[in-house]
VOPAGU-2260 file (C-alpha; in pm, 1 decimal, decimal comma):
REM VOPAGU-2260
SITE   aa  ch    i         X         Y         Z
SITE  UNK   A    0   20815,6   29236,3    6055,2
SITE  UNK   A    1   20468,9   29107,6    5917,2
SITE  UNK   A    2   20399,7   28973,2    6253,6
SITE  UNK   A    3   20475,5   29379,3    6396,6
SITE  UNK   A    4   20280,3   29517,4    6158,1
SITE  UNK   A    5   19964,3   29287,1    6242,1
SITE  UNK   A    6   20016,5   29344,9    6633,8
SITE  UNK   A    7   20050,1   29721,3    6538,3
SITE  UNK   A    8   19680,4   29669,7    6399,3
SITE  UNK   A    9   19549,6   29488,0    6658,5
SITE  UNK   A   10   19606,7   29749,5    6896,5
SITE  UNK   A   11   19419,8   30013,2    6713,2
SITE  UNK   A   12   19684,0   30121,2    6478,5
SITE  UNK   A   13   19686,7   30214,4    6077,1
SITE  UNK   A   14   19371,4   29997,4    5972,4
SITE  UNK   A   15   19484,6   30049,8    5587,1
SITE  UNK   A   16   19767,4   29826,9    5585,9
SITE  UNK   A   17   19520,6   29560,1    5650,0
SITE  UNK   A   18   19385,5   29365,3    5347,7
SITE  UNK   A   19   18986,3   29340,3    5354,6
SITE  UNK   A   20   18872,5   28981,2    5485,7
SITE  UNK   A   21   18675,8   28763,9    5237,6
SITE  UNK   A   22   18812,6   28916,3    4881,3
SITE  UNK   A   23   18772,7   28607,5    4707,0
SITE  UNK   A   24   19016,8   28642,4    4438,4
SITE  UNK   A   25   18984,8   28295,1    4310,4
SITE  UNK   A   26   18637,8   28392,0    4190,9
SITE  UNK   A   27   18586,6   28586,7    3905,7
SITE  UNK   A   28   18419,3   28740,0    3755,2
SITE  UNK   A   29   18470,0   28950,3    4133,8
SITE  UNK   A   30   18198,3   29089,7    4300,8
SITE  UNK   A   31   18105,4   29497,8    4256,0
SITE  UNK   A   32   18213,2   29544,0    4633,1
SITE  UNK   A   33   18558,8   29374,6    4568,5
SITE  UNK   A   34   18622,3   29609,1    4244,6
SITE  UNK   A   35   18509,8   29923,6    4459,0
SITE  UNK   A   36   18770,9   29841,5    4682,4
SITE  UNK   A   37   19030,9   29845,6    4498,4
SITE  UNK   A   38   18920,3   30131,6    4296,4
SITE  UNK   A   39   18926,8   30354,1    4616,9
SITE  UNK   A   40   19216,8   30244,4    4733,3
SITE  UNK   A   41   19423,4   30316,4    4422,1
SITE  UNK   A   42   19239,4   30653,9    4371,0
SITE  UNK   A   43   19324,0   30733,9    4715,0
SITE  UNK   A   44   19690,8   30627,3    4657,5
SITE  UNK   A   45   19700,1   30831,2    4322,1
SITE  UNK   A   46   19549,3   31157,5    4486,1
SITE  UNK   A   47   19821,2   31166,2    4829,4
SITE  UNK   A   48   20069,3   31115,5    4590,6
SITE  UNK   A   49   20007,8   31413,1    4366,3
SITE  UNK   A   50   19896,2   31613,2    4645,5
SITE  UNK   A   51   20320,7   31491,4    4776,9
SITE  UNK   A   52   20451,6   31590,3    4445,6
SITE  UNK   A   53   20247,4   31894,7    4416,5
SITE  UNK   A   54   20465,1   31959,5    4765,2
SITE  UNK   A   55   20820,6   31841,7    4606,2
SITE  UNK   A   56   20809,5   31561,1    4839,2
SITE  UNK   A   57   20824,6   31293,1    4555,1
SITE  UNK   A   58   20914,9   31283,3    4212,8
SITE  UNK   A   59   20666,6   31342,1    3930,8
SITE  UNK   A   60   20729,6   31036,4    3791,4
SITE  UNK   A   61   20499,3   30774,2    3917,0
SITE  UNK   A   62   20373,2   30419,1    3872,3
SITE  UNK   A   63   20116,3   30159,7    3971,2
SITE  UNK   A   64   20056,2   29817,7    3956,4
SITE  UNK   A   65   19728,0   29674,4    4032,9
SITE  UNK   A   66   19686,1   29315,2    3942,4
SITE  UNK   A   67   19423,9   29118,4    4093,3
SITE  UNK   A   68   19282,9   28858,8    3827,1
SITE  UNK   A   69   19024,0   29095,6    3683,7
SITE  UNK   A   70   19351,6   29283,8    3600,5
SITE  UNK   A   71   19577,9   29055,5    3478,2
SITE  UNK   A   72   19661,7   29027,0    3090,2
SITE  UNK   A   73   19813,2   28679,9    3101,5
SITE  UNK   A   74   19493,8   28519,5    3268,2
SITE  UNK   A   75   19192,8   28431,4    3124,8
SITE  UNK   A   76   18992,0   28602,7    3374,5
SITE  UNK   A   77   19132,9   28970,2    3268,8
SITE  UNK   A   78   18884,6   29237,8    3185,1
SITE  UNK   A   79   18924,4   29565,7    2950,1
SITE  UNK   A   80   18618,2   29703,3    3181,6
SITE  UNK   A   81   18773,8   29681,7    3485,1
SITE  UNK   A   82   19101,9   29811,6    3383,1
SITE  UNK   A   83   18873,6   30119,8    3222,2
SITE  UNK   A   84   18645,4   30173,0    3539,9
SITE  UNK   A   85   18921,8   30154,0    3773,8
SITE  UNK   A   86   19109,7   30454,0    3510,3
SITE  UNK   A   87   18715,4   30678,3    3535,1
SITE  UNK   A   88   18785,8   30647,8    3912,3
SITE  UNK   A   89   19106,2   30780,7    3967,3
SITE  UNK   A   90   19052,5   31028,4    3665,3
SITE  UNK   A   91   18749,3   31115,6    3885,9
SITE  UNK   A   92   18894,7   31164,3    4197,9
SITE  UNK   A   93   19167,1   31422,6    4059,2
SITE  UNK   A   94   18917,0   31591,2    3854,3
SITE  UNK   A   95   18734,9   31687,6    4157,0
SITE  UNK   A   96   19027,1   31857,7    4350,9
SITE  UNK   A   97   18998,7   32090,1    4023,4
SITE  UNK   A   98   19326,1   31936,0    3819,6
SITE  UNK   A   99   19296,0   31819,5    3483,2
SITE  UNK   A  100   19388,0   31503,7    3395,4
SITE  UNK   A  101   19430,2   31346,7    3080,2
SITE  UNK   A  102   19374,9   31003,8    3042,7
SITE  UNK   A  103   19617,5   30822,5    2756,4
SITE  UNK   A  104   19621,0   30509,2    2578,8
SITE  UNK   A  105   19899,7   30423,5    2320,8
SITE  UNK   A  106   19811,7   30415,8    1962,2
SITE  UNK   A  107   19945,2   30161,3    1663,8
SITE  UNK   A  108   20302,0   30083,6    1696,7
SITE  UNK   A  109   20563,0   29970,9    1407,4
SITE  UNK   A  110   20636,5   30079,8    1050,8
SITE  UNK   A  111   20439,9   29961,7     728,8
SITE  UNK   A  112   20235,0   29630,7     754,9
SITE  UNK   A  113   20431,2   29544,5    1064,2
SITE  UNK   A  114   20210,2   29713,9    1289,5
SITE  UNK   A  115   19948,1   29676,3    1607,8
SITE  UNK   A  116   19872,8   29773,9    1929,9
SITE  UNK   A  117   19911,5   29570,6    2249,1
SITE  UNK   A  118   19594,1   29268,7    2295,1
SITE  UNK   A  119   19506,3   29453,9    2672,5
SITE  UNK   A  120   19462,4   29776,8    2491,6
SITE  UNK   A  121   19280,8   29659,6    2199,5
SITE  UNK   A  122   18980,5   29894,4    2182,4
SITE  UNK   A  123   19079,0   30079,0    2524,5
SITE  UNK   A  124   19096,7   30421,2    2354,2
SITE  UNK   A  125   18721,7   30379,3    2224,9
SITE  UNK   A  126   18595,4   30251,3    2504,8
SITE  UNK   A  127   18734,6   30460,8    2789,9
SITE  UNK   A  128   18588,6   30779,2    2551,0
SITE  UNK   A  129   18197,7   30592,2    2550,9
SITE  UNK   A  130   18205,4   30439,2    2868,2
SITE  UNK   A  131   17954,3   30654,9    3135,8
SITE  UNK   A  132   18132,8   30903,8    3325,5
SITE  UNK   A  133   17792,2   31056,7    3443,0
SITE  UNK   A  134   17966,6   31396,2    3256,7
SITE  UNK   A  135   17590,8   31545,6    3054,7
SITE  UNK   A  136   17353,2   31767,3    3172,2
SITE  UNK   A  137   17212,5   31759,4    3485,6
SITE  UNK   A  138   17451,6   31429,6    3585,0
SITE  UNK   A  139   17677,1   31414,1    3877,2
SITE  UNK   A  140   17981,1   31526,4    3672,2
SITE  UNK   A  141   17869,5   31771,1    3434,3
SITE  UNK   A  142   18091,5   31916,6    3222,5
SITE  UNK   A  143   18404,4   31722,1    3428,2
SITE  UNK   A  144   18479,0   31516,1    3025,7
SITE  UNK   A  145   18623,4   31762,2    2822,7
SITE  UNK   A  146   18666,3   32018,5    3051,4
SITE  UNK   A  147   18889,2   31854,1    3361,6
SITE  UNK   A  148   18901,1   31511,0    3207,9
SITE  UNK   A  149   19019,1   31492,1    2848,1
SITE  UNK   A  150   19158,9   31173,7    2636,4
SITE  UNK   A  151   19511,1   31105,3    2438,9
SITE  UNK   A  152   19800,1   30880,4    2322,2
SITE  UNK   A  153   20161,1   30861,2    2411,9
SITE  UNK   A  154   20397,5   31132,6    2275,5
SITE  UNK   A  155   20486,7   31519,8    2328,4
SITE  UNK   A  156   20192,9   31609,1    2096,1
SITE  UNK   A  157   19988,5   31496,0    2351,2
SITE  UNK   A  158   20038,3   31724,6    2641,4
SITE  UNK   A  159   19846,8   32021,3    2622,7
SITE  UNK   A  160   19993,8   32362,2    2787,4
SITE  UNK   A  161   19857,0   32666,3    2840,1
SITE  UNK   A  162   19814,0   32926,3    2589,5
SITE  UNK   A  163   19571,5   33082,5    2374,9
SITE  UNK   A  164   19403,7   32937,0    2055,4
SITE  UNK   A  165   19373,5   33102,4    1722,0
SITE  UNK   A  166   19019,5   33258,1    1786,6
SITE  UNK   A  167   19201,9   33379,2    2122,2
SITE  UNK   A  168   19028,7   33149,4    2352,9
SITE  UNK   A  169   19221,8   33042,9    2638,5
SITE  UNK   A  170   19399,9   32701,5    2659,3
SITE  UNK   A  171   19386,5   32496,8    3010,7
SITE  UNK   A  172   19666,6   32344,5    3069,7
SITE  UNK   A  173   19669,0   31931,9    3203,0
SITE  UNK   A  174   19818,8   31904,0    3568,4
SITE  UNK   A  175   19802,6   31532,8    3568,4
SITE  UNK   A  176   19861,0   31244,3    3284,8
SITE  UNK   A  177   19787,6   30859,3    3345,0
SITE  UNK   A  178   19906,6   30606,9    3120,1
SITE  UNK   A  179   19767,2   30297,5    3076,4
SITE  UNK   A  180   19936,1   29987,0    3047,2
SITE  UNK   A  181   20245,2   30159,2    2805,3
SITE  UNK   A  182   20438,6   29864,8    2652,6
SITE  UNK   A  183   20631,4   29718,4    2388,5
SITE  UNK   A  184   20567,1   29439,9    2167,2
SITE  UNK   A  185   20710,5   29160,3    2027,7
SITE  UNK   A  186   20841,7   29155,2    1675,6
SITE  UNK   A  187   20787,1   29519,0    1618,3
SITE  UNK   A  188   21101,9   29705,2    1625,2
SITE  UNK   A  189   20987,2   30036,4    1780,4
SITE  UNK   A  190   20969,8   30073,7    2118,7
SITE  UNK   A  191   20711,9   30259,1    2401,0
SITE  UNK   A  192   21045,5   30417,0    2542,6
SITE  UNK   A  193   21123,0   30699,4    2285,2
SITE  UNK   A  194   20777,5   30820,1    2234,7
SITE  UNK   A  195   20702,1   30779,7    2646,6
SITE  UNK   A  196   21053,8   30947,1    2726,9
SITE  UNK   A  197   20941,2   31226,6    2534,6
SITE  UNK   A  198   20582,5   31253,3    2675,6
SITE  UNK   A  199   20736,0   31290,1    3026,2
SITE  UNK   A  200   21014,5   31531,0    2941,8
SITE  UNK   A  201   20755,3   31747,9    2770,2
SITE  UNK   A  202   20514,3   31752,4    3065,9
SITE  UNK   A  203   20811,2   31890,5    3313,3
SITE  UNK   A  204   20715,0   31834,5    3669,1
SITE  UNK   A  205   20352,6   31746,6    3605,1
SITE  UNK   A  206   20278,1   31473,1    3773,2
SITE  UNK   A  207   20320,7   31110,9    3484,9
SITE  UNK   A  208   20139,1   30832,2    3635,9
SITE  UNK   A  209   20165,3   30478,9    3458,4
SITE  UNK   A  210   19924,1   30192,0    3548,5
SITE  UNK   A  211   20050,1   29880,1    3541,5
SITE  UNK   A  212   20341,5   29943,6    3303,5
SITE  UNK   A  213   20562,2   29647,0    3082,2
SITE  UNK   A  214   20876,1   29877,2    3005,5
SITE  UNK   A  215   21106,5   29589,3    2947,7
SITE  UNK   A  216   21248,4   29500,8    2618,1
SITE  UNK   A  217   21056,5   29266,2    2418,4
SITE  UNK   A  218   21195,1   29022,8    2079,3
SITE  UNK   A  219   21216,2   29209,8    1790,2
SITE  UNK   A  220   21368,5   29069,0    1450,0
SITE  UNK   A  221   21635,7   29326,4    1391,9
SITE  UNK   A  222   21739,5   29360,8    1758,6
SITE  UNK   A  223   21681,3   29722,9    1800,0
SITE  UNK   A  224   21481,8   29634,2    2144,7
SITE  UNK   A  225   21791,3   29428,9    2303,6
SITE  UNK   A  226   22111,7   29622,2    2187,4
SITE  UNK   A  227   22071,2   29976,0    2101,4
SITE  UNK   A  228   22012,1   30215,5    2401,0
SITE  UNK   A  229   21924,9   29961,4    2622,2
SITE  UNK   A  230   22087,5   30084,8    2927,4
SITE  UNK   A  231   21931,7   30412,0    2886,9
SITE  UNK   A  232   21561,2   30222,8    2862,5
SITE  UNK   A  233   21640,5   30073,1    3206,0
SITE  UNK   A  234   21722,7   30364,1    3390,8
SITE  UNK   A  235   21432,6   30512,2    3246,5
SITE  UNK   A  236   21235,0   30279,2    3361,0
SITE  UNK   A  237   21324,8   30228,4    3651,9
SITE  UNK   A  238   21309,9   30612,3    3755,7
SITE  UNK   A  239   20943,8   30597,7    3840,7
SITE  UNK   A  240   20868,1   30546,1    4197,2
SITE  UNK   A  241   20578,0   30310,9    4321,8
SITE  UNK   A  242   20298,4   30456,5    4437,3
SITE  UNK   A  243   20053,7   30165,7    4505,3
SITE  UNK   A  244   20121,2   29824,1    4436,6
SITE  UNK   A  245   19886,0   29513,3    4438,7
SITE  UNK   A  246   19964,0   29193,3    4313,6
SITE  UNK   A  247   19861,1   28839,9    4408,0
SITE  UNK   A  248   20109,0   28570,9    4460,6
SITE  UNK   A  249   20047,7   28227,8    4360,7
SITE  UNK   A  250   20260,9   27898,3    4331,1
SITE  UNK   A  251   20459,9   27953,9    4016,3
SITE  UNK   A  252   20468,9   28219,8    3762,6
SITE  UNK   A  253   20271,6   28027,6    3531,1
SITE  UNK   A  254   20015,5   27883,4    3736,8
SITE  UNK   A  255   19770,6   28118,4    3865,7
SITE  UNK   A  256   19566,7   27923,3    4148,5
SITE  UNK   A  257   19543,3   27908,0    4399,9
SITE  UNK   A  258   19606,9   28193,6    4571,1
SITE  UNK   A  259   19876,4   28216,1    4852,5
SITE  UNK   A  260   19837,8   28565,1    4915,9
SITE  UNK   A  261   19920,6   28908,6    4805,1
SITE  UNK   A  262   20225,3   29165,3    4813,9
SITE  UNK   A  263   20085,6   29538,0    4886,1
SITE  UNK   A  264   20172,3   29871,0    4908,0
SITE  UNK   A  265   19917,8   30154,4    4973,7
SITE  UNK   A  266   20061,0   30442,3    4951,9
SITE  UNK   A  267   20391,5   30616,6    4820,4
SITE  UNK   A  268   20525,7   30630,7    5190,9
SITE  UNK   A  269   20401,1   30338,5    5319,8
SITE  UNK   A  270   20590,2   29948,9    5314,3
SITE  UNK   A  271   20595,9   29664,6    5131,3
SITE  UNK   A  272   20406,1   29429,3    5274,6
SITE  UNK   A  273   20339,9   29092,1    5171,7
SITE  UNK   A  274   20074,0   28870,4    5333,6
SITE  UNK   A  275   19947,6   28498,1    5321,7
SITE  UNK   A  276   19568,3   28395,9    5268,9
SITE  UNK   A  277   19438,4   28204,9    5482,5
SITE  UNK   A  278   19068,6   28023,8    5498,8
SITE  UNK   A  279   18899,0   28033,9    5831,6
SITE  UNK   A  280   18789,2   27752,9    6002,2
SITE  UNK   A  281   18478,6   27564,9    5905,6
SITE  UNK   A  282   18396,6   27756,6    5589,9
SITE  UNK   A  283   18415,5   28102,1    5750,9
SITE  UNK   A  284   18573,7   28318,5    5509,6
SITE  UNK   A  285   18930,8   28378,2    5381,3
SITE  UNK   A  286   19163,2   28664,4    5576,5
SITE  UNK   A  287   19489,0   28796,8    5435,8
SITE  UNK   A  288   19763,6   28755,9    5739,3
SITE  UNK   A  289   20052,4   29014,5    5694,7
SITE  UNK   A  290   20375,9   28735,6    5726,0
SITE  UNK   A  291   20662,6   29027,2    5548,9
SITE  UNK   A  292   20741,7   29416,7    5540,3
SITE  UNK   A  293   21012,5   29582,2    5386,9
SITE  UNK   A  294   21102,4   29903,7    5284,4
SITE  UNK   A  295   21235,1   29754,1    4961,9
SITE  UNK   A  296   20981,9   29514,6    4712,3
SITE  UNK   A  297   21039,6   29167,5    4860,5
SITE  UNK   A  298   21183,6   28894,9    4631,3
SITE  UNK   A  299   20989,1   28575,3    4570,5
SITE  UNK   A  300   21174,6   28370,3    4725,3
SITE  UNK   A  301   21215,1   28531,8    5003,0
SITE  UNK   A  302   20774,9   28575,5    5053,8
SITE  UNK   A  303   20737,9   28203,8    4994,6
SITE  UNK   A  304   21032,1   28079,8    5232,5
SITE  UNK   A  305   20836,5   28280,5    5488,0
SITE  UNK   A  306   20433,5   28106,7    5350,0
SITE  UNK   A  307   20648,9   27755,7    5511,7
């Protein structure tokens, strides 16, 4: 099927299924023009897929993983700013089909001294509210930060509908929410589920869009993350539907170079497709060559029996 879906290129069909030659994954920090990529392509991803809920085509739950190195917590190339800038884009691109978004970043988790928020979100909250979003006076997006684009954490208090404030001004509503990175931790007995669960049943059919989620259970010393509820965390989990997926695959799970290639998908109704890297000939470049497509994610094993 990988081999169909490159002839189906080749002969002038959907260019976007094709990964963009000489990425260069392995080298980080990446270039600008290897970030923009994938910050258009998610944005675009996130915007056809609200546009499809918007239409009752898919559900308004949602999520996205987007893991190239610069992305990834467990490596020592991840970083905060390019999880933030690739957020300002696709907070960006919905602001300017007039919806509001807000942006949310879970706060401190646990009871007492036991407390903390995740390591990737450490300072996210503060940063994402100072970074540029070209939002003063006489800049490109004037007015879009507290206006279209407004900031929060994870919980029912923090989705804003309409109504009218005390002084009887009126109260915009948000259309859209994205989450970033909402997880659990280990040792600390509360979990992202309750607070999350709520968030989403509070927003109603408002589009809930999660960036690179972790909503599996995690250690904790009384249990409370392993035996209570913990079928009802699963299907909660799993009842958001991909929407774009990136993620490079490499030799093991614990060794992160080199690359062997990538498993994709672009778009809520498009295929998972998995492809190999491979460096052209004298030095040339590197091209991604699509080797797997499924409707379904494809299992490891399965991707590297076909890399042989």
């Amino acid at each position: 099927t990988g081999k169909l879906t490159q002839l189906a290129y080749q002969i002038g069909g959907d260019k976007s299924l094709i990964l963009k030659e000489n990425l260069y994954l392995n080298q980080v920090p990446h270039n600008r023009y290897v970030r923009q990529y994938f910050y258009d392509a998610a944005s675009q991803a996130v915007l056809d897929a609200v546009i499809a809920c918007s239409n009752g085509v898919i559900s308004n739950r949602m999520k996205m993983t987007v893991m190239f190195p610069e992305m990834n917590p467990q490596m020592d190339s991840y970083r905060i700013g390019t999880l933030l800038e690739i957020t300002r884009a696709m907070a960006i691109t919905l602001a300017e089909q007039n919806l509001r978004v807000r942006v949310c970043v879970q706060g401190s988790m646990g009871v007492g001294i036991f407390t903390g928020t995740p390591k990737q979100l450490s300072g996210a909250s503060t940063l994402l509210q100072r970074m540029d979003w070209q939002s003063n006076e006489g800049e490109q997006n004037e007015g879009m930060v507290g206006n279209y684009v407004n900031f929060g954490a994870v919980g029912k208090e923090h989705v804003v509908n309409s109504g009218v404030d005390r002084r009887g001004n009126k109260i915009e509503q948000d259309d859209v929410f994205i989450i970033l990175c909402p997880q659990s931790m280990v040792g600390i007995e509360s979990s992202i589920i309750g607070p999350l669960s709520e968030m989403v049943d509070a927003a109603g059919d408002r589009p809930v869009i999660l960036l690179n989620p972790d909503l599996v259970d995690k250690v904790s010393s009384q249990g409370q993350q392993s035996v209570r509820g913990r079928k009802e965390r699963i299907d909660f989990a799993e009842s958001f539907q991909t929407i774009f997926h990136f993620q490079n695959i490499y030799v093991s799970g614990t060794s992160y170079f080199p690359i062997l290639g990538a498993t994709t998908k672009t778009s809520f109704d498009q295929a998972w497709i998995s492809y190999q890297r491979r460096d052209r000939l004298n030095n040339e470049g590197e091209v991604y060559v699509p080797i797997l497509s499924s409707e379904d994610e494809p299992d490891g094993e399965v991707i590297l029996k076909e890399f042989e």
